[in-house]
N, C-alpha and C positions, 0 to 999 in steps of 0.2 A: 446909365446909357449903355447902349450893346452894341460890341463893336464887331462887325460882322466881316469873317475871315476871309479871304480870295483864295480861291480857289489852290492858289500853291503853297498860302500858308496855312488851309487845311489838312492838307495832306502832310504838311511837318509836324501838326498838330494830333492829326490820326496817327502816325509813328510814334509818337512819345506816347499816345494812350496808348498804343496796346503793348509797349514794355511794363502798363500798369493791371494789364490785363493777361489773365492765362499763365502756364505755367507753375499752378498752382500745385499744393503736395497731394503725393497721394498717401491717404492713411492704413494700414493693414490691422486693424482693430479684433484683438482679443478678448473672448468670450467667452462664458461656458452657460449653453440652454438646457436645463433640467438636466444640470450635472454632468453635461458632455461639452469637453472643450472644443472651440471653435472659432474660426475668422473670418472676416470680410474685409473688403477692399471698399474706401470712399477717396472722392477727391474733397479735399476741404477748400470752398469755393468762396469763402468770406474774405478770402488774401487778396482777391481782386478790388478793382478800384475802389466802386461802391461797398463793397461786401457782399454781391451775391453773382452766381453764376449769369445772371441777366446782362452783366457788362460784358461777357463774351459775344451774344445776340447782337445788343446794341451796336457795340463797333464795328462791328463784322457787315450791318446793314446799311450805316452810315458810311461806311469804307466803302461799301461796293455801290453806294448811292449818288457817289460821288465820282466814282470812276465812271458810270455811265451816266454822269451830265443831268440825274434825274435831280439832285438837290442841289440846289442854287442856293449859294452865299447869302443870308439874312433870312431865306427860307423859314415858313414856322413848323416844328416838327408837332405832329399830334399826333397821338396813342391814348389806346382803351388800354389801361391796366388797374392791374389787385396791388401794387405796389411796388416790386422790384425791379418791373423794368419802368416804370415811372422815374423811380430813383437814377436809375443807368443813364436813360434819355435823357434828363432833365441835368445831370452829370457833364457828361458828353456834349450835350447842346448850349451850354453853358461854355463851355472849352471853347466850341467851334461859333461861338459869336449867334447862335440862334432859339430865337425864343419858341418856349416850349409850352404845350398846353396838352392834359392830360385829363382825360376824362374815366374817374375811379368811382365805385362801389361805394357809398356813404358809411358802408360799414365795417372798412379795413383799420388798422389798429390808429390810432394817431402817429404814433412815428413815422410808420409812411407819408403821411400827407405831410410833418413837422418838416420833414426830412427832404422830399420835392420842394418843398416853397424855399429850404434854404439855398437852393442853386439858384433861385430868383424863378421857378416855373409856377405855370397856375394852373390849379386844380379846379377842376368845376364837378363836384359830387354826385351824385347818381343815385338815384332813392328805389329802392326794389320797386316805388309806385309808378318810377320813370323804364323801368327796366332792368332794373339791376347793371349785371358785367355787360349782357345782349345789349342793353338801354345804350349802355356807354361806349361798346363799338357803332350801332347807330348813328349816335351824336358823333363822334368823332367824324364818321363817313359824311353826315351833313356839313358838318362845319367846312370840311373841304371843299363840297362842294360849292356853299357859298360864299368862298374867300379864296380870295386868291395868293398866290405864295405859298402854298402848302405841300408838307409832305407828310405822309402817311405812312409810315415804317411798316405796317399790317401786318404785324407780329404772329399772326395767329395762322395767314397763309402765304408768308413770303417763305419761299425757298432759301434764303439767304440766311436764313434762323436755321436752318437744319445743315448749311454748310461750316455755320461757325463751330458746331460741335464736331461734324464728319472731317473737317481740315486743324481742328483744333484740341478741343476738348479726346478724341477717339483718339488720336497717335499720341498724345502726352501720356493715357492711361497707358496703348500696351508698351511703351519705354518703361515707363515706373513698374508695369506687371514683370518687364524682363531683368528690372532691377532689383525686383522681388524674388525671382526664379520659381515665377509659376503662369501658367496662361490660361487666359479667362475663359470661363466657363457659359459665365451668363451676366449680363448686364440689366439693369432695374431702375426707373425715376420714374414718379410722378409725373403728369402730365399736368403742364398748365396749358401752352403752346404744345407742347410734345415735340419741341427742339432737338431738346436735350437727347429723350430716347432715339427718336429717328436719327440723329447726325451721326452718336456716339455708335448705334446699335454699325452702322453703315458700315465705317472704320473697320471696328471689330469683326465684324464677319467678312469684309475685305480680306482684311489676313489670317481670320478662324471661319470658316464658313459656316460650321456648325455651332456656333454661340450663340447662343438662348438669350433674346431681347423683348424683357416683359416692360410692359407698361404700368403704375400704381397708380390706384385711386381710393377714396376716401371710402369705405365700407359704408358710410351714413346716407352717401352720394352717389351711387354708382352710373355717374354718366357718361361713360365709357361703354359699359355692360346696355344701358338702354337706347343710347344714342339721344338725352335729353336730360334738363336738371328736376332730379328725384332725390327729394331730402335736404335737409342741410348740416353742413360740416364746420370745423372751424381751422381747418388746417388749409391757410390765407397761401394764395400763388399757385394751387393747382384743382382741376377738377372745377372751369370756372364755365357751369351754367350751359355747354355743348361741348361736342367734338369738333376740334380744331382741323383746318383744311389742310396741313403739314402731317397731321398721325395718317399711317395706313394702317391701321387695324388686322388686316389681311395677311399684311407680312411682318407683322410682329406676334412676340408669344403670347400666351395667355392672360389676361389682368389678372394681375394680385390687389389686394384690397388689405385696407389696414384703417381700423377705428381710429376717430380723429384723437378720443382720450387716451387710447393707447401709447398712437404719437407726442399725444404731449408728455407723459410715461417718459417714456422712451429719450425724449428731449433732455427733460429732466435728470436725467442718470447720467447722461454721458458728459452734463456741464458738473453735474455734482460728486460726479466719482472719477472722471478720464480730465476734468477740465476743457473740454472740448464746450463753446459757447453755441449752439449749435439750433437754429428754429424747429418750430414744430413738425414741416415738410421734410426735415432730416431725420426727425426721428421715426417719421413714417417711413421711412426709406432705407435705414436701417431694417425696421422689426418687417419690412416684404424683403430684402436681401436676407435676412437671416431664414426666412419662411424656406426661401430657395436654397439655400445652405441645407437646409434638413432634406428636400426635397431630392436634390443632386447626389451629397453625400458631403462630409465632413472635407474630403481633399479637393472640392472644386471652389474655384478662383470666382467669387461673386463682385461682382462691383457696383459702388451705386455713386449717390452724390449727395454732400454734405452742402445745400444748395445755397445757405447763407449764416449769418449770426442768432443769437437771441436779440439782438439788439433791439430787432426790431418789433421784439414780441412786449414789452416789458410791462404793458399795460392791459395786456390779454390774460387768458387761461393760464397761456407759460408759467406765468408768474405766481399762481395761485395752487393752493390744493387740490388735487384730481382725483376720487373718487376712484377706485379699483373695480373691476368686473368680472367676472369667471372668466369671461371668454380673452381677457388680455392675453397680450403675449410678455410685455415689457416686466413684469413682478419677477418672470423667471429667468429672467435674461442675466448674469451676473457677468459684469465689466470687466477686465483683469486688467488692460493696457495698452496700448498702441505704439505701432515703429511709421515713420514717415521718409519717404524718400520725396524729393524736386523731382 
């Protein structure tokens, strides 16, 4: 039975999640690329509630969906997602007494879906023959329309997605860069949403003006570069099938790209040499902040985002052997160590 919260035991409820969200470490990871030593800056984002940066999103949207009266107590929350913000939603709507329904890509890892249905949400799968990710924002927009009590988070163009990083995620980094004693140069995430980059990039050049905000996407997929889905990738949570109505392309810097095997590469090293457990979207996000590092110069301050666990890869590529290719980056990358500051 689901017991649907009142409005003011909501909001006790949204306060105690987000002491479980945010304020995550940030990591300064040691390196050396084809013999030259070097660092980057990540935030390690699996500390959060569900384990991934998507429970920043979430509450941020549900908090402010609440303050302006737009979701009502027993309300059904519905979202198109690749997985982690399923997870966040179905998390959080759980907490707050409301049931959830998520409409996902039939071909994201099993943990994701294992993982929503434990909060008690339902998935309804999505078959590239229905539409794929597009199919499953579709259906989501239908279901609302024909039901009533619904709310639709719209991850993809709500502005409330880009404030949780600009009010949240953006001023935790540059306190950690000042507890670092270095200021950032240039900031980097993949795009799923493009939250992350737009919120974070904001912040940062708020108080750096001239700090370099690239957006990443999959080299297999470049649909960022085309403005449509070209190729397939397997690096799950970004690069999903269009350009989301939150990225401005215009006022961000140039796309970097990064091979999905390279990312898993790359994944790989940092669980196996730093202990860092870390998905495949992190490992891509590394090997384009390192890209930047060469680009800038060894003494600029690059940052990016360790976006979630392996946890949730463990029956994918992650877990398997990956094939090496001339054009990698990750073979030359040699790990040394990491410092963490709150």
């Amino acid at each position: 039975m689901t017991i649907h919260a009142s409005a003011p035991a909501a909001s006790r409820t949204i306060a105690a999640i987000r002491q479980l969200v945010g304020n995550t470490p940030l990591l300064e990871v040691l390196y050396r690329f084809r013999g030259r030593e070097r660092r980057l800056y990540a935030k390690y984002e699996s500390m959060n509630m569900t384990g991934s940066v998507k429970d920043r999103m979430a509450c941020h949207i549900l908090a402010e969906a609440y303050a302006q009266e737009q979701l009502q107590p027993g309300a059904t929350i519905v979202e198109a997602s690749s997985g982690n913000t399923g997870i966040a939603f179905a998390a959080l709507g759980a907490a707050l007494g409301h049931p959830v329904r998520i409409y996902m890509p039939d071909w994201m890892s099993r943990e994701r879906t294992d993982l929503i249905r434990s909060f008690g949400a339902e998935i309804v799968p999505v078959s590239k023959a229905e539409g794929g990710f597009l199919g499953s924002v579709q259906l989501a927009e239908r279901f609302a329309r024909e039901h009533e009590g619904v709310f639709l988070p719209r991850q993809f163009e709500n502005q409330a997605n880009v404030r949780a990083h600009a009010s949240g995620t953006g001023p935790e980094i540059l306190l950690q860069l000042e507890a670092f004693g270095v200021r950032p140069a240039a900031f980097l995430a993949g795009v799923g949403t493009g939250g992350t980059v737009m919120g974070v990039g904001r912040a940062l050049r708020a108080a750096f003006p001239k700090v370099a905000v690239h957006p990443l996407e999959p080299a297999n997929s470049p649909t960022l570069r085309t403005g449509h889905k070209v190729g397939s990738h397997r690096i799950q949570g970004i690069s999903d099938e269009f350009v989301p109505a939150v990225v401005d392309l215009a006022w961000l810097d140039p796309v970097v790209d990064v091979w999905d095997g390279d990312a898993i590469l790359m994944a790989q090293a940092l669980a196996r040499t730093l202990g860092l457990a870390v998905g495949i979207s992190s490992g891509a996000n590394f090997l384009g902040a390192a890209q930047l590092v060469e680009r800038l110069g060894a003494g600029a301050a690059v940052v990016t985002v360790f976006c979630d666990s392996n946890k949730k890869y463990l029956t994918t590529d992650l877990c398997r052997d990956e094939p090496v290719r001339d054009e990698y980056l990750a073979p030359e990358v040699e790990l040394l160590g990491f410092r963490a500051v709150r």
